[in-house]
Structures are given as C-alpha cells and as structure tokens.
C-alpha positions as CSV (number, residue, x, y, z in Angstrom):
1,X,241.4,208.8,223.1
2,X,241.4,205.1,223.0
3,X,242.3,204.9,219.7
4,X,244.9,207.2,220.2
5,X,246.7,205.2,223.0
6,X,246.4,201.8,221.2
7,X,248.2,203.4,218.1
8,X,250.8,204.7,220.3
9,X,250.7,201.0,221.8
10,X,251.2,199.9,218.2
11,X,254.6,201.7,217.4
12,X,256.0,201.5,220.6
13,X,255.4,197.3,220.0
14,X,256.8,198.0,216.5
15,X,259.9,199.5,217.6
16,X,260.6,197.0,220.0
17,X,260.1,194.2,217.8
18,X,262.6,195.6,215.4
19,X,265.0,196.0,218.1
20,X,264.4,192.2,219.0
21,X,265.2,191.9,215.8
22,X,268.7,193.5,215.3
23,X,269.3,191.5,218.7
24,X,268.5,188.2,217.6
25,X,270.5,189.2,213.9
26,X,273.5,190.8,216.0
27,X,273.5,187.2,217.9
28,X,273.6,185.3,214.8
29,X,276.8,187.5,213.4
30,X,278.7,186.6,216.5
31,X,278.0,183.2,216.5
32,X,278.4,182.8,212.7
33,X,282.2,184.2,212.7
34,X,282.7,182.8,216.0
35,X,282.6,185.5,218.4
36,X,279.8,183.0,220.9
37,X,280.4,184.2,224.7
38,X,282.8,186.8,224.3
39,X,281.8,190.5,225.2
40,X,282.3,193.9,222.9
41,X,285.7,194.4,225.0
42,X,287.1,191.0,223.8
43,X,285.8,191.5,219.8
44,X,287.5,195.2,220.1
45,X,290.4,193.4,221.0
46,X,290.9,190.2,218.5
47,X,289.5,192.8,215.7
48,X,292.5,195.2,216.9
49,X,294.9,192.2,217.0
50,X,294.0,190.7,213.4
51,X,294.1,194.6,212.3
52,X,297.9,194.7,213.6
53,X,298.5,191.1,211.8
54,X,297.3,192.7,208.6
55,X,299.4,195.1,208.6
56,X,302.2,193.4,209.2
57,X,301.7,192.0,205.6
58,X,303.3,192.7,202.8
59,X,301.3,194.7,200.1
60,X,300.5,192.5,196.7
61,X,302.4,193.9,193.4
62,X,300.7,194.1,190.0
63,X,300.0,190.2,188.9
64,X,300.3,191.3,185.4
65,X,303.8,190.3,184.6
66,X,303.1,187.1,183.1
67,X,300.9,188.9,180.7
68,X,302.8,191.7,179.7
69,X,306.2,190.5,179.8
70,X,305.7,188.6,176.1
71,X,304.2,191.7,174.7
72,X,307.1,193.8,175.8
73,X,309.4,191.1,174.5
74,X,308.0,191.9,171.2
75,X,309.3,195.0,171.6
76,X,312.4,195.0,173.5
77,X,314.1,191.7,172.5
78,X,317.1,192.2,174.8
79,X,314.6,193.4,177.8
80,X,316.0,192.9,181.6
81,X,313.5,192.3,183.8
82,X,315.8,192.4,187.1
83,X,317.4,195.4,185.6
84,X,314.1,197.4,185.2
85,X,313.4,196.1,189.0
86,X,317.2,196.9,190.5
87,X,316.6,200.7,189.0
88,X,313.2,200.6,190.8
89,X,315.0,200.1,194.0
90,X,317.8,202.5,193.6
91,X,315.3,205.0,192.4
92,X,312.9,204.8,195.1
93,X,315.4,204.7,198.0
94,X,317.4,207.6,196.5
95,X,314.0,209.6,196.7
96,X,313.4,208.2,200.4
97,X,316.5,210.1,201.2
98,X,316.4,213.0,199.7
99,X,312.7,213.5,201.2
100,X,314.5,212.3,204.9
101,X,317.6,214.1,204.1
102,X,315.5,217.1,202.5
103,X,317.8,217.5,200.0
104,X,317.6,217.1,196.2
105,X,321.2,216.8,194.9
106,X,321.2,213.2,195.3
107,X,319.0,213.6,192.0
108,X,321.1,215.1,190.1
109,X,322.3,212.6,187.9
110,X,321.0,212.1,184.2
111,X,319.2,208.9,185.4
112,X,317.3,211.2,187.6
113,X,316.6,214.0,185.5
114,X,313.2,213.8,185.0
115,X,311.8,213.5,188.4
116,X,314.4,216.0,190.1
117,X,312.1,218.8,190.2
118,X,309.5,216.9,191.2
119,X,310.7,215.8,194.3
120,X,312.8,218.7,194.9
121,X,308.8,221.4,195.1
122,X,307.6,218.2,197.4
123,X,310.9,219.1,200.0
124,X,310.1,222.5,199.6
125,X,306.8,221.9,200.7
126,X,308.1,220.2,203.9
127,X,310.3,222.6,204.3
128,X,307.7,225.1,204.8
129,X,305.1,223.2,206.9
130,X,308.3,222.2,209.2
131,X,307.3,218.9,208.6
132,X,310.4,216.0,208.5
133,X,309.8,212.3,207.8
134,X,312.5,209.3,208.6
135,X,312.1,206.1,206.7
136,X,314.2,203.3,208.6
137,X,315.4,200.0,208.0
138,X,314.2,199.8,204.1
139,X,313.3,196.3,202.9
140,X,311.4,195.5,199.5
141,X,309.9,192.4,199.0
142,X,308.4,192.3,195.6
143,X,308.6,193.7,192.3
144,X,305.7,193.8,189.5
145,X,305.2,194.8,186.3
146,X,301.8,196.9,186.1
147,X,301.3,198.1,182.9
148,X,302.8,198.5,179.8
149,X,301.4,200.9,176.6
150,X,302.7,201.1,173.4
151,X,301.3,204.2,171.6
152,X,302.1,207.0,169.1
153,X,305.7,206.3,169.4
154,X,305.7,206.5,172.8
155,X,306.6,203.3,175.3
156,X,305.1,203.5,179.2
157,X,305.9,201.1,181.7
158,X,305.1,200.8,184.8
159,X,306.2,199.2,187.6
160,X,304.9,197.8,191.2
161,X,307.0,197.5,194.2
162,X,306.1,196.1,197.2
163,X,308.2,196.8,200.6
164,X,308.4,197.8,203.8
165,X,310.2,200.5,206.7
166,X,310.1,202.2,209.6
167,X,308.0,205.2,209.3
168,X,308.4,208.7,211.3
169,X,307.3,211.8,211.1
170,X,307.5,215.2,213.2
171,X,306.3,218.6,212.9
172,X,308.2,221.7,214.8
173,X,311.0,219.0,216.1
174,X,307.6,217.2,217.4
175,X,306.8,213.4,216.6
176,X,303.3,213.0,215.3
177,X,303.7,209.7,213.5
178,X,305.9,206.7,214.7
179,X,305.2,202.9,213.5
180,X,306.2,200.3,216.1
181,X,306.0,198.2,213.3
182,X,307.3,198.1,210.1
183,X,304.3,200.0,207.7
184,X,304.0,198.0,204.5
185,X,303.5,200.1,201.5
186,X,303.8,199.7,197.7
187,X,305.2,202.3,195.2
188,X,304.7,202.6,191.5
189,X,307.8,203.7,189.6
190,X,306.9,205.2,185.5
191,X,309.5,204.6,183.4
192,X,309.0,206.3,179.3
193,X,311.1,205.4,176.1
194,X,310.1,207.6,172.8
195,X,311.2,206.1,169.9
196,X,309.4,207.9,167.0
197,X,309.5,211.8,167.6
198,X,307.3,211.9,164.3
199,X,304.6,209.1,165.7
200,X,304.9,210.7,168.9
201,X,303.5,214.3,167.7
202,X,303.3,217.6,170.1
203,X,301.4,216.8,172.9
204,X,304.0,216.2,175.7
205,X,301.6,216.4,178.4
206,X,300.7,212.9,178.8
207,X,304.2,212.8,180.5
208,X,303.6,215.0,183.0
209,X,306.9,216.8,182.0
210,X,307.2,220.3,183.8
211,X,310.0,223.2,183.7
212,X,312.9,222.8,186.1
213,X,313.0,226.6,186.6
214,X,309.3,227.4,186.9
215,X,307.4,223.8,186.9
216,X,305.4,224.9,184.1
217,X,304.3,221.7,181.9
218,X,306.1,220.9,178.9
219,X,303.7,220.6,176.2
220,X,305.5,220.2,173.2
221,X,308.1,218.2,171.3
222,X,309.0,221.0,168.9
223,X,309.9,223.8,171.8
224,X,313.2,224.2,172.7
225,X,312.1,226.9,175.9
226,X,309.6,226.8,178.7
227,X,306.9,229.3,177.1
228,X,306.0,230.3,180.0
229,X,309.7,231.8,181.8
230,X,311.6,231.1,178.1
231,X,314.2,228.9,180.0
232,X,315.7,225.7,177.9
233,X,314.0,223.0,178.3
234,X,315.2,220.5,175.6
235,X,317.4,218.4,176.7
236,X,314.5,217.0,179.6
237,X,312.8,215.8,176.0
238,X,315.8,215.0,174.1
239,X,316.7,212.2,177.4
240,X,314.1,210.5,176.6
241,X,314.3,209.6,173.1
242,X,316.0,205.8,172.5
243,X,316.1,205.7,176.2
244,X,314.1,204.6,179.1
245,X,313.9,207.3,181.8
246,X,311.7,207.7,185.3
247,X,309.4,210.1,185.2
248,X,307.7,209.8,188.3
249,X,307.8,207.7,191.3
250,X,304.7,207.9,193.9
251,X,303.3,205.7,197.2
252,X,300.1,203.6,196.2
C-alpha cells in the first residue's frame, strides 16, 4: 500500500513539475517579445491590433521580374512591360464586374475570348447559391512578372498583381461578409502566345482551354469541333496563335 501511494506521490510531483515548467517557459515568451506585466486580455488585444495592421498591407508581387524580363527580351524584342501590366488591370477589373454585375457580356470581346466561359459557369454558380459579391473602391498597387516558359512552341506568362478594395458579400439579399477595411489581395493573370503549331503538337490541355457550349476541354490542335457536343471550337485555338491572349485570371 505504501508503495502504492508514494508512486502516486511520484506522478502527481511529476505533473506538477512540468506544469512549473510551461509556467516558468510561458513567462520567459512574454518577457522575451515584450509582453512583461500585461494580462491575456491586453496580448489578445495588441495581437488583434498588429493582425488588423497586417492586413492593411499590401500583398508582395512576384520578385522575379528582374530575372525574367531579359529572357523574355530574347524573345519578344519589342516587349511592353506597362502594356502587359495595363491589360492586367483592365482584365481583372472587367472580371470584378461582371462577377458584381453577374453578367458576362462585358467579356465578349476578342481580348476576352478565352476566359468568357470561365467566368460566365462561376456567375452561374452565384446565381444558384443566391450568393452576390460587391468589390468597391478598386486600387492596385503593384504589378509582377511571375513566371515566364518557353516550350514546344508555346509562350506562358504570368503575371502578379497586387491591390486592394472593399469587399462585400450577401447571401438571400443578406450580408455575410463586409470589410471595414480595404482587404488586400493579389491576383495572377495567364497570358499564352503559340507561335509554332507544329512544335506545339496536340495536346491543348496544358491550357486549360474548354468548350464555350458544353465546357468540355479542348484537347487538340487539329480539331476543328468540341468532340464531345461537335460544336466549333476553332477559332478559341486559332486566337491564340502569333498573339498573346488571357486564359485565365484567378485571386491568390
């Protein structure tokens, strides 16, 4: 029996000595980042404050530019940086309002072409969840270069944006999300350029290319119909050869 309660002695010991232990370590963390006299309330608080100032920052682009910008020269004597950036913007804030507006025809034009029906199943999906979103005040800040692939015969780039609105969203005429703040955010807009059809080969579906009338994907080079609902699909392949297009624009 003795035995018994001195082993029970032991581990109750044991546990609070490791609990001294967290303690004195939980201490040390406070004092370390300078947290010394101030209660749990007060650390909630300055955590919740530097959260908000974090937020309030803008999001970093791609820091690549400097690197790839040579290689694409090499390619693309004539290349316009601020061009490539001033489509970014246009893009992205014509596909801000369409989703706001929750209509696609703002697309429609041959610059758009490739990402129309992409954006036009996401309203669709909004429209069916009853979902509606509100992006205010849009301001960009930044624009990046983030990659840049030259292969088979065809040319990817890819650009960073960094910027910043008013975010809203309600479901059933109900508010669910609101920022007080401006939410900072960073896209990534895929521009594509084919100039060898030969080097390029068959296989389309690195694109991510997909049927305007049944969003089947676009496999091939050499089909001039969606094999799937036998609608034409060609001219969605033929815009991109000797020509940079966006084929898809997405939030990081």
């Amino acid at each position: 029996m003795k035995t018994l309660i001195i082993s029970f002695l032991g581990v109750v010991l044991g546990i609070l000595f490791i609990i001294f232990l967290i303690y004195l370590w939980f201490r040390m963390m406070l004092n370390k980042y300078g947290f010394k006299n101030k209660n749990l309330r007060q650390i909630y608080e300055e955590a919740k404050r530097q959260e908000k100032l974090n937020n309030k920052k803008p999001k970093q682009v791609s820091g690549m530019t400097p690197i790839l910008k040579p290689k694409i020269l090499e390619d693309f004597k004539d290349f316009q940086e601020e061009e490539f950036y001033n489509q970014t913007e246009r893009c992205i804030r014509t596909v801000l309002k369409c989703i706001e507006e929750k209509e696609s025809s703002y697309l429609d034009s041959d610059e758009y072409i490739l990402i129309r029906d992409k954006i036009f199943f996401q309203i669709e999906n909004l429209k069916d969840a009853h979902i509606s979103k509100h992006y205010g005040d849009i301001n960009f800040h930044k624009h990046g270069i983030k990659s840049y692939e030259n292969k088979n015969g065809i040319i990817k780039l890819v650009v960073s944006s960094s910027l910043e609105y008013y975010y809203e969203e309600s479901k059933d005429f109900k508010k669910i999300i609101s920022t007080e703040d401006k939410k900072q955010t960073r896209y990534f807009t895929t521009f594509v350029y084919i100039y060898d059809v030969k080097k390029a080969g068959f296989d389309m579906r690195v694109l991510g290319l997909t049927c305007p009338s049944c969003g089947g994907p676009i496999e091939s080079l050499e089909k001039k119909s969606c094999p799937y609902c036998k609608s034409g699909i060609y001219f969605q392949i033929a815009s991109l050869v000797k020509c940079f297009k966006i084929i898809d624009v997405k939030e990081d």
